[in-house]
C-alpha positions as CSV (number, residue, x, y, z in Angstrom):
1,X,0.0,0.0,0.0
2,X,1.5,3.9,-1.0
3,X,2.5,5.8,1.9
4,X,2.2,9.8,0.5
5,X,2.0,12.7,2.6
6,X,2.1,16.7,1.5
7,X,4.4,19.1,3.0
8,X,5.0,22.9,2.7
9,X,7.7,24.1,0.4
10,X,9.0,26.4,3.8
11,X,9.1,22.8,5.4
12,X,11.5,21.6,2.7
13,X,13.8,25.1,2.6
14,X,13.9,25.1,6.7
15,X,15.1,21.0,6.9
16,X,16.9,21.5,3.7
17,X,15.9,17.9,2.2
18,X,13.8,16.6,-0.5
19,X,13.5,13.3,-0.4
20,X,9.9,11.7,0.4
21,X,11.5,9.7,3.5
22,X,12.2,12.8,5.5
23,X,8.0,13.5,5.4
24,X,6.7,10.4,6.0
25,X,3.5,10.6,8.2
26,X,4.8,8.9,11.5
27,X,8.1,11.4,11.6
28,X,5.3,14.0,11.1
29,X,3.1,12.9,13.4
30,X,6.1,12.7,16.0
31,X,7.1,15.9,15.1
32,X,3.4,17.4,15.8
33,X,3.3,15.8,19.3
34,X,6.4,17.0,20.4
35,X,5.1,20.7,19.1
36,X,2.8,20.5,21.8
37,X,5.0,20.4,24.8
38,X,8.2,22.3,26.0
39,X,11.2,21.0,24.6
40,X,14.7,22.2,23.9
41,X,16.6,21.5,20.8
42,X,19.5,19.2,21.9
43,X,22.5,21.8,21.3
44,X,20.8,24.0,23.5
45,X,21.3,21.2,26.5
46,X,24.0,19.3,25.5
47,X,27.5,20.0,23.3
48,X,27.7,18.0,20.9
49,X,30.7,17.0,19.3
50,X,32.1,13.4,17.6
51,X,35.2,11.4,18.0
52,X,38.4,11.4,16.1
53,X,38.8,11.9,12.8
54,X,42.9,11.2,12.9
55,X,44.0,8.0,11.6
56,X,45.1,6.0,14.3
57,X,44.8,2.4,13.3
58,X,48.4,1.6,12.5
59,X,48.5,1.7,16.6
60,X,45.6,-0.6,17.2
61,X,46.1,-3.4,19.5
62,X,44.8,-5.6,22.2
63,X,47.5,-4.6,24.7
64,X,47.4,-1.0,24.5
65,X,46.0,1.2,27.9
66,X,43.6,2.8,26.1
67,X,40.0,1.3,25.2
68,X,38.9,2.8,21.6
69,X,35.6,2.7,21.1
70,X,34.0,2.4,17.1
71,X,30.6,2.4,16.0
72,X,30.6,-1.0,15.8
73,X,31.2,-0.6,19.7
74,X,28.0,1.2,20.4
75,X,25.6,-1.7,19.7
76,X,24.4,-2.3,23.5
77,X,23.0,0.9,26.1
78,X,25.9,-0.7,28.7
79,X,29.1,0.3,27.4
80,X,30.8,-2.1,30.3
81,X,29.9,-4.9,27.5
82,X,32.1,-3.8,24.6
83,X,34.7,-5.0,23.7
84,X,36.7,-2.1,21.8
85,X,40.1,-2.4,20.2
86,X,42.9,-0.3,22.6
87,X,45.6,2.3,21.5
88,X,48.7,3.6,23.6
89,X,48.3,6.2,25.7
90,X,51.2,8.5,24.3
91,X,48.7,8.5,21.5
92,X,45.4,9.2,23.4
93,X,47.4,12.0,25.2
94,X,48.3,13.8,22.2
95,X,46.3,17.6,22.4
96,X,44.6,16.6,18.5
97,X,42.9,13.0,20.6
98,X,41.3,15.6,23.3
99,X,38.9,16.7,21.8
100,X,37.4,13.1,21.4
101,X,38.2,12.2,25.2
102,X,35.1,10.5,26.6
103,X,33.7,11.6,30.4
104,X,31.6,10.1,32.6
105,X,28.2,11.1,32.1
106,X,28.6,11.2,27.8
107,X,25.9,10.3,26.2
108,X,27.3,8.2,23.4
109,X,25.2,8.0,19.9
110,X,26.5,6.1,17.1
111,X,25.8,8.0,14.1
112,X,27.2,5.4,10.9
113,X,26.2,1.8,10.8
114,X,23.8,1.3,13.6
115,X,22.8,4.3,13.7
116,X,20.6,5.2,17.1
117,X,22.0,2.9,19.2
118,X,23.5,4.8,22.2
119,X,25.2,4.3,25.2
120,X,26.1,6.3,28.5
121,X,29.7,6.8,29.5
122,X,30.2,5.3,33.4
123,X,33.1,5.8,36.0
124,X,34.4,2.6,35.7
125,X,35.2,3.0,32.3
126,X,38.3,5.5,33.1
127,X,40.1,6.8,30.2
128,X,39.0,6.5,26.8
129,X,38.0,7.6,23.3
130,X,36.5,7.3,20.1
131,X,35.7,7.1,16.5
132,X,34.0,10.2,14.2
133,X,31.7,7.4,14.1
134,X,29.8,8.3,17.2
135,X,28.7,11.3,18.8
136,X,29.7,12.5,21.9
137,X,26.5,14.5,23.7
138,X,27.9,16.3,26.8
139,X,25.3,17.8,29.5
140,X,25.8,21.8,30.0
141,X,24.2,20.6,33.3
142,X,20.2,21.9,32.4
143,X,19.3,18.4,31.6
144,X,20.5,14.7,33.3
145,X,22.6,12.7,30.5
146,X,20.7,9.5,31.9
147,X,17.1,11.5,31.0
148,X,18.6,12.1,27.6
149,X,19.9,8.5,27.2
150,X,16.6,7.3,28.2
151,X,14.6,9.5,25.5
152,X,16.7,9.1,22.7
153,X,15.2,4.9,23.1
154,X,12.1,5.7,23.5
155,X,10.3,5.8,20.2
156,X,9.8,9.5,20.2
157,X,13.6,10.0,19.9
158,X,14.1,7.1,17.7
159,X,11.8,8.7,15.0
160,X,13.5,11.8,14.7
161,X,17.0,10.0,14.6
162,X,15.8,8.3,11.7
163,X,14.1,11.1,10.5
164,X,17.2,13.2,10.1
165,X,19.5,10.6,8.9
166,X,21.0,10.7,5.3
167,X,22.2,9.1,2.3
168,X,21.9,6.3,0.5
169,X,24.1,3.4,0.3
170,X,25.8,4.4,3.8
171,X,23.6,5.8,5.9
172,X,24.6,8.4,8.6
173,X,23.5,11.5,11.2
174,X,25.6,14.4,10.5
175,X,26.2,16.8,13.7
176,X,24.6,19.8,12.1
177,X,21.1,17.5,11.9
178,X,21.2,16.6,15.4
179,X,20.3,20.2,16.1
180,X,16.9,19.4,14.7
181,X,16.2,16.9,17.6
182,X,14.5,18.1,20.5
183,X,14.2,16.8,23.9
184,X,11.2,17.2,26.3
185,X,11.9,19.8,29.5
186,X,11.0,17.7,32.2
187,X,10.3,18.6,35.8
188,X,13.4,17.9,37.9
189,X,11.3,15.3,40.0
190,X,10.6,13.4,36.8
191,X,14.3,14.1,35.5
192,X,15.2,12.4,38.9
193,X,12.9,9.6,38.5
194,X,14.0,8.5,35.3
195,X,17.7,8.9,36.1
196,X,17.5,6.2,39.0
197,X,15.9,3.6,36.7
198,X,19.0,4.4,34.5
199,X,21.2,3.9,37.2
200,X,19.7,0.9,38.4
201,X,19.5,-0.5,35.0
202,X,23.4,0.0,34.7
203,X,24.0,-1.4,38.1
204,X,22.7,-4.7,37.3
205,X,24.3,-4.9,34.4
206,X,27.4,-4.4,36.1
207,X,26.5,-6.9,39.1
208,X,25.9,-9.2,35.8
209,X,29.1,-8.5,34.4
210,X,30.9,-9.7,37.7
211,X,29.1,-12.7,38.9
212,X,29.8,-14.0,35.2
213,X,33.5,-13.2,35.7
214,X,33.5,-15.0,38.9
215,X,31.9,-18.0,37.5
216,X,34.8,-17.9,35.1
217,X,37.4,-17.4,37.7
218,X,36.4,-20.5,39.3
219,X,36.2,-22.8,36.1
220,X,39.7,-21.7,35.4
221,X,41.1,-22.3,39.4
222,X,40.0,-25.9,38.9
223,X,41.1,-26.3,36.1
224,X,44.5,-24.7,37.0
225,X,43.9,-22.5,34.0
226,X,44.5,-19.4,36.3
227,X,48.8,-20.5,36.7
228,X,48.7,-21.4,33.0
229,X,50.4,-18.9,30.4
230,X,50.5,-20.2,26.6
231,X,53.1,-18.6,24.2
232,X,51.7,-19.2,21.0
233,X,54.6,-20.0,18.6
234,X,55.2,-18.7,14.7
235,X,55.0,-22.1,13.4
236,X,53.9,-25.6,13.8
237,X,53.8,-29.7,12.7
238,X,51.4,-32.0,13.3
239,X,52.6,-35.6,13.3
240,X,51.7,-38.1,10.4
241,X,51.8,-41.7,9.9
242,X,50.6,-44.8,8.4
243,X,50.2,-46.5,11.5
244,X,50.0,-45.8,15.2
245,X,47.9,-42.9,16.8
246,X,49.0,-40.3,14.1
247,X,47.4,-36.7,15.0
248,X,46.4,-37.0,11.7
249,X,44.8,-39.9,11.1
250,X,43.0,-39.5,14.1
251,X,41.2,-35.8,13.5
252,X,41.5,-37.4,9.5
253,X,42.2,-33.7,8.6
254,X,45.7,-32.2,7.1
255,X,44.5,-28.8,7.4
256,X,46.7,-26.0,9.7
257,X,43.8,-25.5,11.3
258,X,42.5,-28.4,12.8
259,X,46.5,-28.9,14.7
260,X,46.3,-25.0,15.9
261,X,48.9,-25.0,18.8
262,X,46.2,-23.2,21.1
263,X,43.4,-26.1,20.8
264,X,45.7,-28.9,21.2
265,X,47.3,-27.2,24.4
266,X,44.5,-26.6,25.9
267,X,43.1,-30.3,25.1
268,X,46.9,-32.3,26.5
269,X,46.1,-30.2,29.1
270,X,42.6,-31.0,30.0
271,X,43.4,-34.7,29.4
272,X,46.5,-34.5,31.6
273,X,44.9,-32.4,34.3
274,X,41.2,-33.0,34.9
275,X,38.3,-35.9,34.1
276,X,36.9,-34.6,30.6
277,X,34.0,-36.1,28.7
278,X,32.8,-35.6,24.9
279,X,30.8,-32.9,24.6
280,X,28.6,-35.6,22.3
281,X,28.2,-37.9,25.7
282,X,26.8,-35.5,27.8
283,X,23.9,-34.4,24.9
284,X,20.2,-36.2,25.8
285,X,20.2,-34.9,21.8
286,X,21.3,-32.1,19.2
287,X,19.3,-30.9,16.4
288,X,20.2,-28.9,13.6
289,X,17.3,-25.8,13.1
290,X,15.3,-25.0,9.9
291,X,15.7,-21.8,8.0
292,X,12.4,-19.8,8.3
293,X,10.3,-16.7,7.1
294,X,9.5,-14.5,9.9
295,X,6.2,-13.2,10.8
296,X,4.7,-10.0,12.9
297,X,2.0,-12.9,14.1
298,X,3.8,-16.5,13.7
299,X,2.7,-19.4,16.0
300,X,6.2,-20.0,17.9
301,X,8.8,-17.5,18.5
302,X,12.1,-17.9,16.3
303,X,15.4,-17.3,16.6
304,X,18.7,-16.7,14.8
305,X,22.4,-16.3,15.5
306,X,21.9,-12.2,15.6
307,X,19.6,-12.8,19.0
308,X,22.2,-14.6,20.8
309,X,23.0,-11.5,23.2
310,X,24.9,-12.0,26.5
311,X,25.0,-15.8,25.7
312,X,20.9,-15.6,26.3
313,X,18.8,-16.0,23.2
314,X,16.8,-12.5,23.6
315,X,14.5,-10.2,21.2
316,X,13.2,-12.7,19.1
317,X,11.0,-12.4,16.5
318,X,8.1,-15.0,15.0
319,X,7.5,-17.8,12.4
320,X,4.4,-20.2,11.2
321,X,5.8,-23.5,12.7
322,X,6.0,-26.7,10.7
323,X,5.1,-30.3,11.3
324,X,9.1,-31.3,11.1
325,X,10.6,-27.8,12.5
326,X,12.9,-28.9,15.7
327,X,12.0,-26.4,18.9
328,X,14.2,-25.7,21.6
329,X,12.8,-26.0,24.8
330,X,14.1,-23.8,28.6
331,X,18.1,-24.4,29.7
332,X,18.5,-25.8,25.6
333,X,21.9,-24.2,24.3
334,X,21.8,-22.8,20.7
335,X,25.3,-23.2,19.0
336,X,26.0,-21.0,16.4
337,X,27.9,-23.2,13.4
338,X,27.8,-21.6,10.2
339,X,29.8,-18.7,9.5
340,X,31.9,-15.7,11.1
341,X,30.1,-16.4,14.4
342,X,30.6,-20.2,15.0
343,X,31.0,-20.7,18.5
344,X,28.3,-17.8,19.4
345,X,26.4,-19.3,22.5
346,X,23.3,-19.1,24.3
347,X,20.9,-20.3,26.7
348,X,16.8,-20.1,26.0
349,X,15.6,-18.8,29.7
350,X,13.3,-16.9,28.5
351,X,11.0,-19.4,25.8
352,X,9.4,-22.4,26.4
353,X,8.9,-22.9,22.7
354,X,12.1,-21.4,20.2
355,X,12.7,-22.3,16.8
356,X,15.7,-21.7,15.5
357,X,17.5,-21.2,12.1
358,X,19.5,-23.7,10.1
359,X,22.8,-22.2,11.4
360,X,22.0,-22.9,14.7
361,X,22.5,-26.1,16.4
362,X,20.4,-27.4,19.8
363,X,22.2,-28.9,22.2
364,X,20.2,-30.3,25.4
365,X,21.9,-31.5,28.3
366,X,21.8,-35.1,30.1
367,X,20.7,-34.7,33.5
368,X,24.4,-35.1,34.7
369,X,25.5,-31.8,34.2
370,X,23.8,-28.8,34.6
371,X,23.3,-26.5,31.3
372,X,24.1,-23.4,32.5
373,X,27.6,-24.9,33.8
374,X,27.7,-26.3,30.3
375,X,27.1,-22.8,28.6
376,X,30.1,-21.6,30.5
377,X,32.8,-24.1,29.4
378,X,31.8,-23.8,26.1
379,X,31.9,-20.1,26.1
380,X,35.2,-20.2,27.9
381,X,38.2,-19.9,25.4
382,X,39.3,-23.3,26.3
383,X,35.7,-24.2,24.5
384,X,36.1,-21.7,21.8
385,X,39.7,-22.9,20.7
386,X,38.4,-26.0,20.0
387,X,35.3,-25.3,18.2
388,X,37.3,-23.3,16.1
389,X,39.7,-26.5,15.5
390,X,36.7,-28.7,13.9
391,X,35.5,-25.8,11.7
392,X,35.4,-26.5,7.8
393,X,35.7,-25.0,4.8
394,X,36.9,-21.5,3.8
395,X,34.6,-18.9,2.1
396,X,32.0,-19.6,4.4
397,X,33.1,-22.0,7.3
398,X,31.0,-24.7,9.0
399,X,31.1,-26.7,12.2
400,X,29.5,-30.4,11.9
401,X,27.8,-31.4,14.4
402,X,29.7,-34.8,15.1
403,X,32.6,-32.7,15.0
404,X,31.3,-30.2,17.8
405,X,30.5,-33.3,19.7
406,X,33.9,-33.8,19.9
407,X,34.4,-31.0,22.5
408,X,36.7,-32.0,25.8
409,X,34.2,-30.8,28.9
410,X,35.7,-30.4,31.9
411,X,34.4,-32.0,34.5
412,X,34.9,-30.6,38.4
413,X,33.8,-31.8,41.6
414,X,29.6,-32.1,41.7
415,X,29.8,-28.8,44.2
416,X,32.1,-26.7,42.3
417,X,29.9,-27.4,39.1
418,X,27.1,-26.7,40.9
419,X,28.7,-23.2,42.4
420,X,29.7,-22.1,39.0
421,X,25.9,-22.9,37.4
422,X,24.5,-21.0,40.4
423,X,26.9,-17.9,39.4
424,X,25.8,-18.1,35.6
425,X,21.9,-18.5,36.5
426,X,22.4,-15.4,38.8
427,X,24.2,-13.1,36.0
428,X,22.2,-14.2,33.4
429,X,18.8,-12.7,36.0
430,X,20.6,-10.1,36.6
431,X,20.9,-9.2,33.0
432,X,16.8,-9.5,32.5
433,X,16.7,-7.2,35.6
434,X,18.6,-4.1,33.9
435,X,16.8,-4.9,30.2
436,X,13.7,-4.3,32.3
437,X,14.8,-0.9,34.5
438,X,15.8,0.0,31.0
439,X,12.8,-0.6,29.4
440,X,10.6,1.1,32.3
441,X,12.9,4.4,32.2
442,X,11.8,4.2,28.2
443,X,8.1,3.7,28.8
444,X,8.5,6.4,31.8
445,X,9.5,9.2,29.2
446,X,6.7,7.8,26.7
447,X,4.6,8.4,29.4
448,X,5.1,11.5,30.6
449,X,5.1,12.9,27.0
450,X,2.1,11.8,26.4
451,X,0.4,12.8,29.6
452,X,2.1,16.4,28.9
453,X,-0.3,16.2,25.6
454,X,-3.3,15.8,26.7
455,X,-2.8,18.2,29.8
């Protein structure tokens, strides 16, 4: 059906644009409801300003002090969960980085690629910068960063991001069209309201954050992984032979890969060190999912490897379920094995009924080990490393499932197994807790906007 609307020509001389997409009825509509409260353009609270535009990436690295955020970094509201690459800090502290120095309270915006996904600068973070590929929104002190942060998700300051993006192969918010965004004047009561759900949100994130690091801290005490330094070397041989237990002839592969020097380290020293069992033994079963069509209004919720999130399946969408089509039921893992994510991991706690795509594989747990102890040694990088050594192929790689099966599990004493699945059940609530505060703040400024309309 034709979406048309009609528009002033003084509309198109004051926004400067053209093209239909900028009028479409819902940024209009938006724009209309807005008009009939007090609100402040954003410039007027905030300075705005981006991140560096120098070319730095000769001096990107895993080791350097500083973390260096991208756009690509901005794709979750708790920055605590990047990952960004790091520079040195001679070149952070150079006076042309400055300017792009990020402080506590920034709101972050990413403003190429994902576009409108934003994140709020915390104390823990210490020193760091960015990319010109994000937005750096810095309060003049009239309006709380977190109040900002919590409007700019709610769907009254998602429409006019997207309403004053450009272009059209690359998409992306210039600084100058930020200016055209305007953020409600809220009462300092409600201001102060808002800001504590933000806070709280970010709080359990964080508490998430740790109890998961502890979980790993006591996998890897254990397992003695926590005294263990590996020295990857420039080059390596596998041994082959017609007879005997050739490396070789036992993974029947003759590909680099498969005899990486990290996997097999890891696996001597899980052999040498603890009990280990096939991955394969400890399945009840595995089942490889079925490529779907998604639906507004499906009959079971579906999933892909883009909603693995925090290793929980989350923000699914819907599909028209088939006779055949394998479901994945509560504590199921969902292993990603086709492509650049292969080894991409999560847990359904949030479905009782899940299909999944065909590059995801189920894997449900026997009764002797508990799933979310199962999630974390597979997640773990002595899991990962030998996922990665089973992959195949080389445009577009692929993990088999009998090969996946032949994962080396760890296994501790009952109690320590048992402590560590406790820690991951608790991080993975107290992730759920801070999506909700998050989501309430959101629905709190929808709220309140649209009481202040009809008032």
């Amino acid at each position: 059906m034709a979406v048309w609307n009609l528009t002033e020509l003084s509309s198109v001389t004051l926004f400067d644009r053209i093209d239909g997409e900028h009028y479409l009825p819902e940024y209009i509509s938006n724009q209309d409801t807005l008009s009939k409260i007090e609100t402040a353009s954003l410039p007027q609270w905030f300075l705005v300003s981006d991140g560096n535009h120098l070319s730095v990436s000769k001096h990107f690295s895993d080791s350097g002090e500083i973390p260096y955020f991208r756009g690509q970094d901005i794709t979750d509201f708790f920055l605590e969960n990047a990952n960004p690459i790091r520079i040195p800090k001679r070149i952070y502290e150079t006076p042309m980085m400055q300017r792009s120095h990020f402080h506590t309270g920034d709101v972050l915006l990413s403003i190429v690629g994902t576009i409108g996904s934003l994140s709020v600068v915390p104390e823990t973070i210490g020193a760091a910068t960015g990319s010109c590929k994000i937005a750096i929104l810095r309060s003049k002190g009239e309006c709380s960063p977190f109040v900002l942060a919590a409007f700019l998700i709610s769907k009254y300051g998602q429409l006019q991001i997207k309403r004053n993006t450009r272009g059209a192969v690359q998409m992306g918010l210039i600084l100058k069209d930020l200016s055209r965004i305007r953020v409600p004047n809220f009462p300092d009561f409600q201001q102060a309201d808002i800001e504590a759900l933000i806070k709280q949100s970010i709080s359990a994130n964080r508490q998430s954050k740790t109890l998961y690091t502890q979980a790993q801290q006591l996998l890897e005490a254990g397992l003695g992984l926590d005294k263990l330094c590996f020295d990857k070397p420039v080059g390596y041989t596998a041994r082959f032979s017609t007879v005997g237990l050739s490396e070789t002839f036992f993974a029947k592969r003759i590909d680099s890969q498969c005899f990486a020097p990290d996997a097999l380290f890891y696996e001597r020293w899980l052999r040498s060190h603890v009990r280990c069992d096939r991955l394969g033994k400890l399945l009840h079963s595995t089942a490889k999912g079925h490529q779907q069509a998604e639906f507004p209004r499906g009959n079971c919720d579906y999933c892909s490897i883009k909603h693995i999130s925090g290793r929980e399946l989350v923000g699914v969408s819907q599909c028209l379920l088939g006779v055949d089509t394998p479901v994945a039921g509560m504590d199921d893992l969902l292993l990603a094995i086709t492509g650049a994510t292969i080894g991409k991991i999560g847990i359904v706690k949030r479905y009782t009924r899940l299909a999944f795509s065909g590059d995801l594989l189920m894997l449900r747990a026997k009764s002797e080990i508990n799933p979310n102890y199962l999630l974390l040694a597979l997640d773990h990088r002595i899991g990962q490393v030998q996922l990665f050594r089973w992959i195949t192929g080389s445009t577009n790689g692929h993990l088999a499932p009998r090969d996946a099966g032949r994962v080396l599990v760890p296994r501790l004493d009952e109690s320590i197994e048992e402590k560590i699945a406790q820690l991951v059940e608790k991080s993975l609530s107290r992730r759920l807790e801070s999506e909700q505060l998050l989501n309430q703040a959101k629905t709190r400024v929808e709220q309140l906007i649209e009481e202040a309309v009809k008032s």
